[in-house]
KEVOMI-722893 format. One record per atom (N, C-alpha, C): residue number from 1; x, y, z. Coordinates in pm, 1 decimal. Each point is the difference from the previous one (the first is absolute). Last residue first. Layout:
+-----+----------+----------+----------+
|   n |        X |        Y |        Z |
+-----+----------+----------+----------+
| NUM |        X |        Y |        Z |
...
+-----+----------+----------+----------+
END
This chain:
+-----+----------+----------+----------+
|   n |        X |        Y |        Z |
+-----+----------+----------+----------+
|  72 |   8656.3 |   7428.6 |   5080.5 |
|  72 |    176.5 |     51.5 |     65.4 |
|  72 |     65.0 |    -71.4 |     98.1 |
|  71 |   -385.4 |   -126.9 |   -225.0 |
|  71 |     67.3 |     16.4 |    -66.1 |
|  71 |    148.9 |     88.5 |      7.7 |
|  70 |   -392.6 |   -144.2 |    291.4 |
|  70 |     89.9 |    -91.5 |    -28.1 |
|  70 |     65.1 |     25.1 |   -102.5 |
|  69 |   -226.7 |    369.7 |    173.0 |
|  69 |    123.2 |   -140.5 |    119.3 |
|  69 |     15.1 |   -105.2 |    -71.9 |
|  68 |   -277.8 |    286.5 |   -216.9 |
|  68 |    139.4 |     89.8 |      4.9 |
|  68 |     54.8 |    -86.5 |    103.9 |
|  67 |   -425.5 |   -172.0 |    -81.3 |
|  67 |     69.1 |    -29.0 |   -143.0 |
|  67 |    155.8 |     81.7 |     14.0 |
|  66 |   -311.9 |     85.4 |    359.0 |
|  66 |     57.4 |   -151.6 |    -21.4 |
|  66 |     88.3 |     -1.8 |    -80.5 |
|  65 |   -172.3 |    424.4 |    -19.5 |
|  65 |     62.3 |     -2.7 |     99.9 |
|  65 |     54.7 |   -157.3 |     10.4 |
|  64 |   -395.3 |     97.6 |   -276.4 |
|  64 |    150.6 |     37.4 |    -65.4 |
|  64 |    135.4 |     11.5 |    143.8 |
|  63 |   -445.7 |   -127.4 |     76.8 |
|  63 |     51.7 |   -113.6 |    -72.1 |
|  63 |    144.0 |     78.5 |    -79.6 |
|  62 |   -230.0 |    256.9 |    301.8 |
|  62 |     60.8 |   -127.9 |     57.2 |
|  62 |     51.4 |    -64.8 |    -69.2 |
|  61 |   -235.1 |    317.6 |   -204.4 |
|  61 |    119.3 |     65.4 |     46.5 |
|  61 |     66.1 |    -95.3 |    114.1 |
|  60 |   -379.5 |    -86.7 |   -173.5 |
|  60 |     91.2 |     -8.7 |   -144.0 |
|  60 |    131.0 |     45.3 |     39.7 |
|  59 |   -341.2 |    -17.0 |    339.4 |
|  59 |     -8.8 |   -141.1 |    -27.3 |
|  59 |    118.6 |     42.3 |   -142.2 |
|  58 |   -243.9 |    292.0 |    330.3 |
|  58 |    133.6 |     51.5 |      7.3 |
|  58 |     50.2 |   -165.8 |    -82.8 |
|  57 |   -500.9 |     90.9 |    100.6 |
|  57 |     46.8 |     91.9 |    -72.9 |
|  57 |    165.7 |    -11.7 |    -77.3 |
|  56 |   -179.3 |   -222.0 |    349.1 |
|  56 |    -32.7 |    -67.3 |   -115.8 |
|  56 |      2.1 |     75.4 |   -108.1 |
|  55 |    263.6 |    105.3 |    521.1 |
|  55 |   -130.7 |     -9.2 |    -91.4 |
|  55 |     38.2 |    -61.0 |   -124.3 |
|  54 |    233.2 |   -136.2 |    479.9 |
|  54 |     23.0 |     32.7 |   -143.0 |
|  54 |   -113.0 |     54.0 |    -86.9 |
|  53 |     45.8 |   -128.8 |    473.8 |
|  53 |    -39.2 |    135.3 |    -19.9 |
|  53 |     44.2 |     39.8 |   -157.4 |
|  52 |      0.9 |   -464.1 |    292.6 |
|  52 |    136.6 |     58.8 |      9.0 |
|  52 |    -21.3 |    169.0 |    -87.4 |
|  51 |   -358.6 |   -236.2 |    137.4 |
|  51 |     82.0 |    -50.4 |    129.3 |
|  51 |    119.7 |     95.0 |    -96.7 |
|  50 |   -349.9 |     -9.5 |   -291.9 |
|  50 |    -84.2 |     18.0 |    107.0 |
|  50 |    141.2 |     64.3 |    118.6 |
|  49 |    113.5 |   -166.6 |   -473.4 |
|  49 |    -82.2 |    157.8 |     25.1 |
|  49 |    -56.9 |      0.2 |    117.6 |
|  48 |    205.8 |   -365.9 |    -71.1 |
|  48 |    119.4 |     97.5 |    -10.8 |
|  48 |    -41.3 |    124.5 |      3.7 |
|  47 |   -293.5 |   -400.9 |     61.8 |
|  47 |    103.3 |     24.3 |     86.4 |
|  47 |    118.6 |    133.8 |    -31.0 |
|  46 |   -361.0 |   -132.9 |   -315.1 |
|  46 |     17.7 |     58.5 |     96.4 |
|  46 |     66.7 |     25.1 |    137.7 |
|  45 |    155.9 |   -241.4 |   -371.6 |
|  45 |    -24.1 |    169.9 |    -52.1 |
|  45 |    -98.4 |     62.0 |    150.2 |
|  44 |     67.7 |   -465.9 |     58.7 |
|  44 |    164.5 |     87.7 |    -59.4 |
|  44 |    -54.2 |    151.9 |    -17.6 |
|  43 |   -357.5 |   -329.8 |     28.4 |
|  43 |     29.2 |     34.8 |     71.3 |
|  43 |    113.1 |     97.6 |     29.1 |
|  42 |   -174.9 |   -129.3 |   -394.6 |
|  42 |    -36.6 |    101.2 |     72.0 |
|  42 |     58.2 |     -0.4 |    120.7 |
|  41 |    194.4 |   -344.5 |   -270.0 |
|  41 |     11.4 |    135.5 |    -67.1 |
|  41 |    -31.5 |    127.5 |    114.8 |
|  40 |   -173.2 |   -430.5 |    114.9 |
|  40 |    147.5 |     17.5 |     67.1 |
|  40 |     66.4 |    143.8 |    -28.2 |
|  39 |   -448.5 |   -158.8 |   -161.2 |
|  39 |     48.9 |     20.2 |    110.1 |
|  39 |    119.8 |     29.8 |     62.5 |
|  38 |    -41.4 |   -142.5 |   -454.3 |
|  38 |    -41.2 |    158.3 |     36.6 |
|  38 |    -43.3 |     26.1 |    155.4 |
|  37 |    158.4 |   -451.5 |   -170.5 |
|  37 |    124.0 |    119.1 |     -0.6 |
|  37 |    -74.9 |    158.8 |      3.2 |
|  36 |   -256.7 |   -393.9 |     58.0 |
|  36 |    111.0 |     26.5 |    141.9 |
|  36 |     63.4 |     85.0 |    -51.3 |
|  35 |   -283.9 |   -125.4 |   -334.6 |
|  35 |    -89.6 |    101.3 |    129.9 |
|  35 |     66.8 |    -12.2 |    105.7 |
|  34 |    168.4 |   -175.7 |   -377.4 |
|  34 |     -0.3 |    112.3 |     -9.1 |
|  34 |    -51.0 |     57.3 |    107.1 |
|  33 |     26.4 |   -398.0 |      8.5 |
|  33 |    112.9 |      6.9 |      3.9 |
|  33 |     22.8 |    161.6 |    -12.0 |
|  32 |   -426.2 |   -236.6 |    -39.9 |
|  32 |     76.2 |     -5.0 |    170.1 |
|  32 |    117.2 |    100.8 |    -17.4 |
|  31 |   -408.9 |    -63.5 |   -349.0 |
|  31 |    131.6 |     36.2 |      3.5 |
|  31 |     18.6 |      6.2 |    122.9 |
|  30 |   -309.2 |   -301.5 |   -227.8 |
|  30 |     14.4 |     75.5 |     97.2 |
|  30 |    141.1 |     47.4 |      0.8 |
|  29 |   -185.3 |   -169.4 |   -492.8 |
|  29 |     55.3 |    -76.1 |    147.4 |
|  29 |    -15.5 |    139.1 |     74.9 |
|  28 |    -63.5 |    -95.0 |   -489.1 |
|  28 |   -105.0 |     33.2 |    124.6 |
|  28 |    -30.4 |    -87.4 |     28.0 |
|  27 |    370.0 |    185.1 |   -305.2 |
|  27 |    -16.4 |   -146.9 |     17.0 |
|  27 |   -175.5 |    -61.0 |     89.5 |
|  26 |    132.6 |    521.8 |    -52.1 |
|  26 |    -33.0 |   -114.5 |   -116.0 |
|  26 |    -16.3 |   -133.8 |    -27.6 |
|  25 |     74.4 |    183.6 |    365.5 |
|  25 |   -109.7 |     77.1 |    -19.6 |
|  25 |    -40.0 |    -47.4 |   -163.3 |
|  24 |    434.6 |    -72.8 |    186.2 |
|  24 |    -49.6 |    -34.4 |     94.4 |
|  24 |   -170.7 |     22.5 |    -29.2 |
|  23 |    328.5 |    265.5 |   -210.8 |
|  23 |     30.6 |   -146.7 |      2.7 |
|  23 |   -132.7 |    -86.2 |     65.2 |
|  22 |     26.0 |    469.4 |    104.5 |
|  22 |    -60.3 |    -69.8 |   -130.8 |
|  22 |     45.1 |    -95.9 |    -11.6 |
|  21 |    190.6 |    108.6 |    407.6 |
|  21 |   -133.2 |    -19.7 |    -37.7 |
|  21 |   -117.5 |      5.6 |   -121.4 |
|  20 |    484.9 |     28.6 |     33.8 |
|  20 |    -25.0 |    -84.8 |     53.6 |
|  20 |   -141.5 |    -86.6 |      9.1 |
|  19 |    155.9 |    443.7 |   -159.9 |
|  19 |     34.3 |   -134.3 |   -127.3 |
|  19 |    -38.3 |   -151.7 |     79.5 |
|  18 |     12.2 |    391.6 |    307.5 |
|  18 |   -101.8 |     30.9 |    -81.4 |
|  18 |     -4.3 |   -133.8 |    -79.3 |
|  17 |    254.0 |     60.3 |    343.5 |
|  17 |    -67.6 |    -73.6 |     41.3 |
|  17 |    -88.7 |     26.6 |   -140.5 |
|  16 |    377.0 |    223.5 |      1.0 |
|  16 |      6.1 |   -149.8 |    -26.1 |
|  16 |    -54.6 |    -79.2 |     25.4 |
|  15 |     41.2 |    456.7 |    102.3 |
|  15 |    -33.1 |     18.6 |   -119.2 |
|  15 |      9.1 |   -158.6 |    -48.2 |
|  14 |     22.2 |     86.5 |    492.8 |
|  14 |   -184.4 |     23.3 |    -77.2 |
|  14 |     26.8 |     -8.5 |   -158.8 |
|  13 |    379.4 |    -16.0 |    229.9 |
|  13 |    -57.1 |   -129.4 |     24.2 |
|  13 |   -129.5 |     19.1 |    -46.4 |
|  12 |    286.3 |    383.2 |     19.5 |
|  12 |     -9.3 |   -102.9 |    -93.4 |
|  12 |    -56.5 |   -138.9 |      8.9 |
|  11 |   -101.3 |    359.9 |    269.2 |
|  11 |    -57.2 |     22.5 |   -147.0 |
|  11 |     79.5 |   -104.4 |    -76.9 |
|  10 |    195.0 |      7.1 |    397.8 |
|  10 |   -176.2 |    -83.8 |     41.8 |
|  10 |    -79.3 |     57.6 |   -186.7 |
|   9 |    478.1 |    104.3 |     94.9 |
|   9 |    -19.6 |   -130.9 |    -20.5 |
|   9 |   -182.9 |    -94.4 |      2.2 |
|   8 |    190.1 |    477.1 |     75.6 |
|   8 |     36.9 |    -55.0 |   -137.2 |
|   8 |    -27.1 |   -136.3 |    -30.7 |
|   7 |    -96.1 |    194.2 |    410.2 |
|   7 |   -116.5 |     47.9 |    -77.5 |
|   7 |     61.6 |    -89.5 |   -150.6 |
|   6 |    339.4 |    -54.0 |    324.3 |
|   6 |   -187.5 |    -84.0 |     54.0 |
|   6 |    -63.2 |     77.3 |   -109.5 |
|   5 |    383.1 |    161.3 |    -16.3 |
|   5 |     34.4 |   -123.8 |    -53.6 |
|   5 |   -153.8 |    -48.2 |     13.9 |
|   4 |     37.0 |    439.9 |    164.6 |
|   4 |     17.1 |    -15.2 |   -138.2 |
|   4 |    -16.1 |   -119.4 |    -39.4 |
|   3 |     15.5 |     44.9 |    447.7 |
|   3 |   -115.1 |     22.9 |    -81.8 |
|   3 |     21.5 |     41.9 |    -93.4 |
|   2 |    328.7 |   -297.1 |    283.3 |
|   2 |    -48.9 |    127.5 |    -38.0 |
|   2 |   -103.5 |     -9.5 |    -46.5 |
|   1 |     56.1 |   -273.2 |    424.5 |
|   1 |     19.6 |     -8.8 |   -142.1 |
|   1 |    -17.7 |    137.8 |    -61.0 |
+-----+----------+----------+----------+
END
């Protein structure tokens, strides 16, 4: 898999576990749903910085690289 898409995608799953888990915090309920999607989130991001050598540094300049494939 590329590591643009994996990092792009594991920060985005972390930015949707957030609303998730206030939800969830307010109603006060256990957030599962959130606490799988930031596992999964992390795992992604690190998989892409560990195995495929993307730094966390290089994350705006990935996400602008995505955003240029699918728009071309």
């Amino acid at each position: 898999m590329d590591p643009d898409i994996t990092m792009i995608t594991g920060l985005g799953l972390a930015l949707l576990a957030i609303p998730s888990m206030i939800d969830a915090w307010a109603d006060r309920r256990v957030p599962y749903v959130a606490s799988a999607l930031l596992v999964l989130a992390g795992g992604m991001v690190a998989y892409a910085v560990q195995v495929l050598g993307l730094p966390l540094t290089e994350a705006p300049d990935a996400l602008y690289r995505v955003v240029g494939r699918i728009l071309i």
